[in-house]
N, C-alpha and C positions, 0 to 999 in steps of 0.2 A: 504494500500500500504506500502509494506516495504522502509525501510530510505535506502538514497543508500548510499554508503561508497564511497568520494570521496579522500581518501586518498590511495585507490588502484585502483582509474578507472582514475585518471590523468594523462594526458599522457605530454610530452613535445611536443614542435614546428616541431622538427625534426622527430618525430615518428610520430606525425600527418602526415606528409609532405611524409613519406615515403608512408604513410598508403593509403593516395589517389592519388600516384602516383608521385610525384613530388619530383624534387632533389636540397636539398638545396646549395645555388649558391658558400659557402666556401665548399663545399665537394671534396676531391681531387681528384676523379674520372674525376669530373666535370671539374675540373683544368686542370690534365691528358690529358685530351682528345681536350679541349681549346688550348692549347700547341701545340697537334700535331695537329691539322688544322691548328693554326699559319704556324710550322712546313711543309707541304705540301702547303701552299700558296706560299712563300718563297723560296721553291725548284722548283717549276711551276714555279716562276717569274725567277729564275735564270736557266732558261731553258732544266731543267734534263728532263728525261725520266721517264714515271711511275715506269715503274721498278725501276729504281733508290729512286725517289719519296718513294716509300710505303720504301724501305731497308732502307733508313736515317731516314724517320719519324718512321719506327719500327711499320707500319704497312701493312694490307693485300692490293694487287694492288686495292680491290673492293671498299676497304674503300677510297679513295685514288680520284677512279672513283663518289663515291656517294658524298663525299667533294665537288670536283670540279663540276659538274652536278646539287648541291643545290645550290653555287653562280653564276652561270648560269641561273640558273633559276631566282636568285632571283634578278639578276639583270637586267633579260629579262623585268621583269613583273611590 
């Protein structure tokens, strides 16, 4: 059996993380997107209209519907 070379097969945390799907939790995407559910919460409570909703948080009405419809949910259940 050949020696494996682990000086070129080691990966870091992040790239592992990437690698089986997963985003790690400083990632600014991650943040990004945390933000604007805040974002849409905050505008729902101060009683905007979707439309309004998705234009201030700077996102699409659907996003906005599938937000709302997941703490719905998850507070149904």
């Amino acid at each position: 059996m050949a020696p494996v070379d682990t000086e070129h097969s080691e990966t870091s945390a992040v790239e592992n993380s990437i690698a089986v799907g997963m985003v790690p939790a400083h990632d600014s995407s991650v943040n990004a997107m945390r933000h604007k559910e805040e974002s849409v919460f905050r505008l729902k409570a101060e009683g905007k209209s979707m439309d309004c909703i998705a234009q201030e948080a700077g996102v699409s009405r659907s996003t906005v519907t599938r937000i709302l419809r997941y703490v719905e949910r998850a507070s149904a259940g």
